[in-house]
N, C-alpha and C positions, 0 to 999 in steps of 0.2 A: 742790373741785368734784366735783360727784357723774358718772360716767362713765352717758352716755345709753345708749348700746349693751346696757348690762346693765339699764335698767329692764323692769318689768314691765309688759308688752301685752297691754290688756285686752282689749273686747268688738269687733264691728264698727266701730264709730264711731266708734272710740280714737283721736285725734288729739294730737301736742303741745300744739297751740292752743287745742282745746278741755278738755281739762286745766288748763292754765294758768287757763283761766277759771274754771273751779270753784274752782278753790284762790282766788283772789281774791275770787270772789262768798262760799264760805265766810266766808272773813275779813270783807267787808261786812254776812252776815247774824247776825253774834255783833255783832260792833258794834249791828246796829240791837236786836237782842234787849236788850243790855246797857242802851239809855241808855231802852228800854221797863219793862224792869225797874226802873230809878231811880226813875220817872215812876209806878211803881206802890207803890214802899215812902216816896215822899215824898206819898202820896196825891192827884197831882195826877190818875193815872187809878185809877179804881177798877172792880176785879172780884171774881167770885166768888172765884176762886181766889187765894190769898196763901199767902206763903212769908218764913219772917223773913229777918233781912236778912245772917244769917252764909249760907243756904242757897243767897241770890242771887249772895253773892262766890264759893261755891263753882263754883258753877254758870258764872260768868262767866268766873273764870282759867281753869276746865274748856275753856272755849270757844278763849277765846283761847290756850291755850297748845297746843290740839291746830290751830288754825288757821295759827298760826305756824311748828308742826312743819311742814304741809301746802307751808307757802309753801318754807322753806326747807333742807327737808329732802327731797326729793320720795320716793316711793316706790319701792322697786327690786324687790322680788317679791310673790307674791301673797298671802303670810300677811300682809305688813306691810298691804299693800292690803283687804285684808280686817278685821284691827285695827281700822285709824281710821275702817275706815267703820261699824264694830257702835261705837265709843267716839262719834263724832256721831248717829247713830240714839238710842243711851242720853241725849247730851245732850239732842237734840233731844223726845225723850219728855217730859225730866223738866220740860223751861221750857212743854213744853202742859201736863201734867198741873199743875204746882205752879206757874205762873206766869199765862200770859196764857189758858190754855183750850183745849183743841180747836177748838170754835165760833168761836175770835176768826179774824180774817182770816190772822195770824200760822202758821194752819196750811199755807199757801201756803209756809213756807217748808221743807216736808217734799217741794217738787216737785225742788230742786235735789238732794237726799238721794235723792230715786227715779230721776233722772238720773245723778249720780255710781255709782249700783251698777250701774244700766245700759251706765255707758261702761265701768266697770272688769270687772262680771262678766256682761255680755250679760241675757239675761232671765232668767236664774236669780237674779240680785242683782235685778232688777226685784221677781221676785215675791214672795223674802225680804222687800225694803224694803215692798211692798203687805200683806203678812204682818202686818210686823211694826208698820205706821201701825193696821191692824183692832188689832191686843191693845192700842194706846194709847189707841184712843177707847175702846173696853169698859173698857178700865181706869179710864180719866175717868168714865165713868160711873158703875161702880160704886164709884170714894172718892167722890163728887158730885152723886149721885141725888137727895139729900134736902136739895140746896138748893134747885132749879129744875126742875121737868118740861121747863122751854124749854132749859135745857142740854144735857138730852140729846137734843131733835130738832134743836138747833144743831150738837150734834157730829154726829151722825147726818146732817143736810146734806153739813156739811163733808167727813164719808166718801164721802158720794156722788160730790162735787162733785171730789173730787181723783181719786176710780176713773175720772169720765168723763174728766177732763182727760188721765187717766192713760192710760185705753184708745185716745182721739186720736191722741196723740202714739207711741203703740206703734203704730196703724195707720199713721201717718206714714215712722216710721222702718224698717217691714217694707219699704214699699213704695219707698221712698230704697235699702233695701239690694238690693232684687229690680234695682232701678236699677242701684245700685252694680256689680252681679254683671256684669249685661250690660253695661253698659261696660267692666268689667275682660275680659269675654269678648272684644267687640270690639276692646280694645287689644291682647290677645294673639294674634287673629288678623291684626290691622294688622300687629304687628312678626312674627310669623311671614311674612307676606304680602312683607314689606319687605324680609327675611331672605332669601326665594327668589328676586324681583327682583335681590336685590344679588350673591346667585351665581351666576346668568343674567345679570346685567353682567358681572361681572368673569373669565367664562369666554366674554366675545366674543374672533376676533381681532379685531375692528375697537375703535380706539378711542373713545370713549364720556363726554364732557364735558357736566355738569347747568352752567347759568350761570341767576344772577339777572336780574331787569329794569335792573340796573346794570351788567351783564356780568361780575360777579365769580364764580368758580368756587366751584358749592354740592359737587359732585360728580364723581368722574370712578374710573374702572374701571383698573386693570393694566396691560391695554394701550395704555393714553394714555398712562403712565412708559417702556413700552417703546419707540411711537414716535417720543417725543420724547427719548429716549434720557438718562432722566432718574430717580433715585430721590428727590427731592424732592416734598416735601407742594405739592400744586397749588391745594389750599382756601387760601381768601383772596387768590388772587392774579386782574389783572384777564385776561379771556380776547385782549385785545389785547399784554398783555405777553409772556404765555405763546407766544403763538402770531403772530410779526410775519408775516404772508402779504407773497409777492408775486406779481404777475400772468406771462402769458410774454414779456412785454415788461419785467418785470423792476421795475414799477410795485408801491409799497406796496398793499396793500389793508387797512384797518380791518374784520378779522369782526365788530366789534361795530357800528358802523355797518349794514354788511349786513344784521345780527341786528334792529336796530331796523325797518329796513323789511318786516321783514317780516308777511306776512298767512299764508302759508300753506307749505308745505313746499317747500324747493329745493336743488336740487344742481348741484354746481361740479364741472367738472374740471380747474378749469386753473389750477390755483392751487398755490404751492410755498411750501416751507419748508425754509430752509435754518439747515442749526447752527452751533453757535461754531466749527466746523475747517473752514467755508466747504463744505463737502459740502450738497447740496442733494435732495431730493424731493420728486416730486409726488405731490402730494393729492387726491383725491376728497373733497369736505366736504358731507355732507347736513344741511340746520340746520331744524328744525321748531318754531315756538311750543308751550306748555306750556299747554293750555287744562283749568282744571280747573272739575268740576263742581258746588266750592261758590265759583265765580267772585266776587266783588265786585260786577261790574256783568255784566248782562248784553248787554253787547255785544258785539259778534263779533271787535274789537280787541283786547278783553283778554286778556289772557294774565299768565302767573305767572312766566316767566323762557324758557329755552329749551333743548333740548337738540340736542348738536354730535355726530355720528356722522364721525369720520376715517379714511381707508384709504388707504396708499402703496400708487399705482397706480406707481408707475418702471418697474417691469420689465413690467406688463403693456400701457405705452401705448412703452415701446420697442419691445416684442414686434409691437403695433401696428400702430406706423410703421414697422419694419424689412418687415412684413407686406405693407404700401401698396407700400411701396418696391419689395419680391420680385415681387408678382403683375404690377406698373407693368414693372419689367423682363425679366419672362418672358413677359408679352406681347409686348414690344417684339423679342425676339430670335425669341419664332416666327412674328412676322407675316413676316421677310423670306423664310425659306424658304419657307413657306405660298404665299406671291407669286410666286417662283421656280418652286415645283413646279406650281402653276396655273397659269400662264403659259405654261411648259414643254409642259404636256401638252397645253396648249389651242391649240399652235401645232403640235405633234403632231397634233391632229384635225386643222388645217385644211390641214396639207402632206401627211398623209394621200390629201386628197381630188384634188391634183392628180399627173398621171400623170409629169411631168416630174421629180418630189422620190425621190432615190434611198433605199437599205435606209440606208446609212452615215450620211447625213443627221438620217432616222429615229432609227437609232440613239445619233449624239450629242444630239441631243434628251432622249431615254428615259434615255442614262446623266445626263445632267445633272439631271431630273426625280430620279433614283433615288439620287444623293447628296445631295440636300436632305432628301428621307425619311430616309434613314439618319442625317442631322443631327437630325432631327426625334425619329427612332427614339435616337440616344444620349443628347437632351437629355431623354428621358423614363425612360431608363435609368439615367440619374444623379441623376434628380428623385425616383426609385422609390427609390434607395440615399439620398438623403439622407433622405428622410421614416419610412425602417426605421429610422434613425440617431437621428431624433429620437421616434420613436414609440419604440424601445426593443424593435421587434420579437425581434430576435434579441440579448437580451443576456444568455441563457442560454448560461455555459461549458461547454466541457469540454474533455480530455486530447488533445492534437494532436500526433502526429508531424511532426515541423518537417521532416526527409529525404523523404518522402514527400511532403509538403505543395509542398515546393519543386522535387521531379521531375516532380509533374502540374502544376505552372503553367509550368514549360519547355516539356513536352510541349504544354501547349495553345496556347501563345505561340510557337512555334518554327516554323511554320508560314508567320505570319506574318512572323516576324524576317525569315526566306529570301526572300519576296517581294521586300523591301525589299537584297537580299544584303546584309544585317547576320548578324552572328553572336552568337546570344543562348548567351548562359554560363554556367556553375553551380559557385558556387565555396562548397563548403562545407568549414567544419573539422568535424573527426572529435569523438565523441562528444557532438550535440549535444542529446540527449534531448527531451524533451514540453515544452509549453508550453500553461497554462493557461486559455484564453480564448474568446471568440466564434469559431467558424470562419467565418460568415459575413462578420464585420467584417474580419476580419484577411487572410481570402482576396481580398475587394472595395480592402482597402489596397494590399494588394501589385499586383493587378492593374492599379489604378487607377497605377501606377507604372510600371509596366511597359507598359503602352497610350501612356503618354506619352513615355516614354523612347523607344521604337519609330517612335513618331508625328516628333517632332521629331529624331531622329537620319539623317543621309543615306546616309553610308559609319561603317564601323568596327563597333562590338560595344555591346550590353547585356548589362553583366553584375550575375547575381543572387547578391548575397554575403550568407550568413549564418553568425558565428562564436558560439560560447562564449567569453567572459571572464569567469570567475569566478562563473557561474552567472546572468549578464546573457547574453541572445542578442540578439545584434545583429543587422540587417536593416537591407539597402540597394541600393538599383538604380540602379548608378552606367552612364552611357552617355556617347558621344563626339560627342554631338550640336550643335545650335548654342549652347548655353548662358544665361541668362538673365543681364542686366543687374545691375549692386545694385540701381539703382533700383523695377525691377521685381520683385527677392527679395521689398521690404516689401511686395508689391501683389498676387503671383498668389495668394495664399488669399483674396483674397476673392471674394467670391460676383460671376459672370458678367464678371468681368477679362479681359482680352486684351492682351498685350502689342503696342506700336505698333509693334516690329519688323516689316519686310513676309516675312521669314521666316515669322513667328509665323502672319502674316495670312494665307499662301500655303496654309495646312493648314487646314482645318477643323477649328473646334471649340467646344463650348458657352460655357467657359468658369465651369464648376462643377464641372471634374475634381476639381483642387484644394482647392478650397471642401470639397467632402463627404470626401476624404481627410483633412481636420481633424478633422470632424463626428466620421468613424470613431476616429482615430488620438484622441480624446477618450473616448469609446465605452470605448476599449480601455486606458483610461489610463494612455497613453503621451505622446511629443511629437513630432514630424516636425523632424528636422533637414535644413538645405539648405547642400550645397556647391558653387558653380555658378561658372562664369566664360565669358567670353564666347568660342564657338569651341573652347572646348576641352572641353565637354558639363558636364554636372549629375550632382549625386550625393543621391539622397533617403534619407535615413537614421531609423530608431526604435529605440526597445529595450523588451524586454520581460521579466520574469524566469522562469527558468526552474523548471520544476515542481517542486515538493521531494517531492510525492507517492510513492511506488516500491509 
C-alpha cells in the first residue's frame, strides 16, 4: 500500500476524489480508443488516416499499460506526475495523428488530458497541455494536407472548438476558486471568531452550559467542572442527570422541562444543588433559548438548543438573610429606647408646665431620658466597631508596646472601676516586648472586656492579666463578677443575645458587645477563650504572638 501522506499535491482543485476519477476515466478512454482502432483495421470504419496493425498494438499496450500503472500505482511526486502525463499527451497525439484524426469527434478526448495537468499543475500544466494540442493539429496537417483541404478546416474546427470549451471551463474554475478563497477566508475568521468566544467562556467565574433541543450537553466552560465539583467530560450527558435540582421545599425540579417552556429569558433563585457528600447549594440559573439567524423556520418558537448561565449564590443569600434578620433586629431593639426617651421628655414638657412638679421629679425624669440615649449612644458605638471590623478599616499593623498599651487602658478604666468600688488591676510578667497588630482592633477588644467585666461585676476586683510564654502573649480580663451560665457560654457571641438572668437584665445593654469582640478577635487572628461559672465571675482570654521583629 502506497502511504497517502507522502503523495504529490497538485493545483487548486486537487482532490482524492477527483483524481480517482481521472485515473478511471483514463482507463475508460484507452478502452474506447482501442476497440475504435479495431473497427478501423477490420475496416468496418474507415478514414483518412491508417496505421498498420503492429502500430496499433503498439499504441494500445502503450495505453493500457500506462493506465494500469495510473490505477494502481498512484503518483507520489512531481516528476513522476509530470512523466505520465508528457507519456499520455505522446500517446494521445499519436492515435490523432495516425489513427482516427484531429477532426474526428475523438479529439474530445484531449479535454480530460487538459483537465488532468490542470488538477496536477494548475495553469501552467493547462497551457503546456493547450501548447502542446496546437503542435498536434499543425502536425496533422502538415503529414495530411494533401489528402483533403476539409481535413484541415476539421482539425482547425476541432482547435477552436476545445480552446472555447477550454477557456469556459478555466473561466469557471477561476471564479469556483475566487469562491473557494473566501470561503476558506470566512472559515478562518469563523474558527478564529469561535476561538475568542471559547476564551471569554471559559475565563467566566460563572458557569456556562450549551444544551441541545433534547437537553443533552453540546458545551460547557471550566467553571461548570469547578461547580459541580467535578473533572469529568460533561458532552453527551443529559442536562437533567448532570444537574438533579431541587426547590426550597426540597421538591425535584426537571431543568429540562423548564428549558422546553421556554420563550424567552429567565432566572431562578431558588433552586439548589446538592452533591454526593449531601453538602448542598444554592443557585442562581439564568436559562435563555438559542435563536439563530439561519433559523429553519421562521417562527418565533424556534430555537436551536439553549444556553444555562450558574452562580452559587450560598454565601451571598445568607449574607442576605442574615442582613433581613440584623436591620429586623436593630430596629426592634432601638424602637424601645426611642419610646422611653420620648415619652420621658414629653412628660418632662408637660410636668414642666404645672407649678406643683418639684426639681427632683424633673430630674428623675431627665436622668431616666439620659440613659436610654446613652443606650442609644452605645448601641451605635458598637455598630460603628462592628462595621470598621467588617469593612477592614483599620487592618493596617504595626509594632505595639503591650506595658504601655495596658497602663493606658487601666488608667482610662480606673476611674470607672472606683465608682463601682471595684478595684481594677494590672498584673503583668516582665519582659513582655511588642506585638504585631491592629492597634485599633486590639485596643476595642480589650476594652470591650473590660466595659463588661465592670459592668456585671458588684463587689470585688477586675483584673488585667497579660504574660509571655514562650513568645505567645496571653491576654485576659478575669473579674468576680455574677458569672454566665453554660447554657448561655454557647449564646452570648451572638449577635443582640441577652442572657434571661434578671441580673443580666437589671444592667443595661445592647447586647453586641460580645458579638463585635469575635468580629474583632477574628480581625486579629486570634480566638476568644471563656472561663465563667456562676457567682464566682468570668475570665475572657486571647493570645497573640509575639513580635520577632528587633
Amino acid at each position: 500500500m502506497y502511504n497517502k501522506h507522502k503523495m504529490y499535491k497538485g493545483g487548486p482543485i486537487y482532490t482524492p476524489k477527483l483524481v480517482q476519477t481521472i485515473r478511471w476515466l483514463s482507463l475508460l478512454v484507452i478502452i474506447i480508443l482501442m476497440i475504435y482502432g479495431i473497427l478501423i483495421q477490420t475496416n468496418i470504419v474507415t478514414v483518412s488516416h491508417r496505421i498498420d496493425n503492429l502500430g496499433l498494438f503498439v499504441l494500445s499496450f502503450w495505453g493500457t499499460c500506462i493506465s494500469l500503472i495510473q490505477i494502481f500505482i498512484p503518483n507520489t511526486t512531481k516528476l513522476d506526475s509530470a512523466l505520465r502525463l508528457i507519456a499520455y499527451h505522446i500517446l494521445a497525439g499519436a492515435y490523432l495523428i495516425f489513427i482516427s484524426g484531429v477532426g474526428s469527434p475523438f479529439i474530445t478526448c484531449w479535454l480530460p488530458l487538459i483537465l488532468a495537468s490542470y488538477v496536477y499543475f494548475s495553469e501552467r500544466g493547462l497551457r503546456l497541455s493547450t501548447f502542446s494540442l496546437i503542435i498536434i493539429v499543425f502536425v496533422d496537417i502538415f503529414l495530411w494536407n494533401n489528402t483533403s483541404y476539409i481535413t484541415i478546416i476539421y482539425d482547425l474546427i476541432a482547435l477552436a472548438v476545445i480552446l472555447v470549451i477550454e477557456i469556459i471551463a478555466l473561466t469557471i474554475s477561476r471564479s469556483q476558486e475566487v469562491t473557494r478563497k473566501e470561503l476558506n477566508k470566512s472559515k478562518i475568521q469563523e474558527s478564529l471568531q469561535r476561538d475568542r468566544t471559547l476564551t471569554i467562556v471559559n475565563n467566566l467565574t460563572d458557569a456556562v452550559l450549551s444544551v441541545d433541543m433534547k437537553g443533552i450537553i453540546q458545551v460547557y466552560n471550566a467553571a461548570s467542572l469547578n461547580l459541580l465539583d467535578t473533572n469529568e467530560s460533561l458532552n453527551g450527558n443529559h442536562i437533567d442527570d448532570i444537574l438533579p435540582l431541587t426547590d426550597q421545599d426540597n421538591k425535584s425540579i426537571s431543568l429540562f422541562k423548564e428549558l422546553k417552556k421556554l420563550k424567552t429569558v429567565i432566572k431562578r433563585d431558588d433552586v439548589n444543588y446538592k452533591f454526593d457528600n449531601d453538602e448542598q447549594i444554592r443557585l442562581e440559573i439564568t436559562c435563555s433559548p438559542i435563536r439563530s439567524s439561519f433559523s429553519r423556520s421562521k417562527k418565533s418558537e424556534t430555537h436551536d438548543g439553549y444556553i444555562i448561565i450558574m452562580r452559587d449564590i450560598t454565601k451571598a443569600k445568607s449574607l442576605e438573610e442574615e442582613r433581613d434578620e440584623f436591620i429586623s433586629v436593630v430596629s426592634h431593639e432601638l424602637r424601645t429606647p426611642i419610646t422611653i426617651a420620648e415619652g420621658t421628655i414629653s412628660n418632662v414638657q408637660v410636668m414642666m408646665s404645672h407649678p406643683d412638679i418639684t426639681n427632683a421629679m424633673l430630674l428623675d425624669s431627665v436622668n431616666t431620658a439620659h440613659d436610654q440615649i446613652m443606650f442609644l449612644a452605645n448601641m451605635v458605638n458598637d455598630l460603628s466597631a462592628l462595621s470598621r471590623a467588617e469593612r477592614g478599616v483599620a487592618d493596617k499593623t504595626e509594632d505595639i508596646d503591650i506595658k504601655e498599651m495596658a497602663h493606658k487602658l487601666t488608667q482610662k478604666y480606673n476611674d470607672e472601676a472606683k465608682a463601682k468600688n471595684l478595684h481594677l488591676d494590672l498584673d503583668l510578667s516582665p519582659k513582655l516586648g511588642t506585638i504585631r497588630a491592629s492597634r485599633l482592633y486590639l485596643e476595642e477588644l480589650l476594652q470591650n472586656f473590660i466595659t463588661n467585666s465592670i459592668k456585671y461585676t458588684k463587689e470585688g476586683s477586675v483584673k488585667i492579666i497579660i504574660e509571655n510564654k514562650n513568645g505567645v502573649i496571653k491576654f485576659a480580663i478575669k473579674d468576680t463578677g455574677i458569672g454566665i451560665s453554660k447554657t448561655d457560654q454557647s449564646k452570648i457571641f451572638n449577635k443582640f443575645y441577652r442572657s434571661e438572668d434578671y441580673r443580666t437584665r437589671e444592667t443595661g445593654g445592647t447586647g453586641l458587645g460580645l458579638y463585635v469582640a469575635t468580629k474583632l478577635a477574628h480581625k486579629l487572628g486570634t480566638k476568644i477563650q471563656l472561663t465563667s461559672r456562676l457567682n464566682f465571675g468570668s475570665t475572657f482570654s486571647f493570645t497573640l504572638p509575639e513580635s520577632t521583629d528587633k
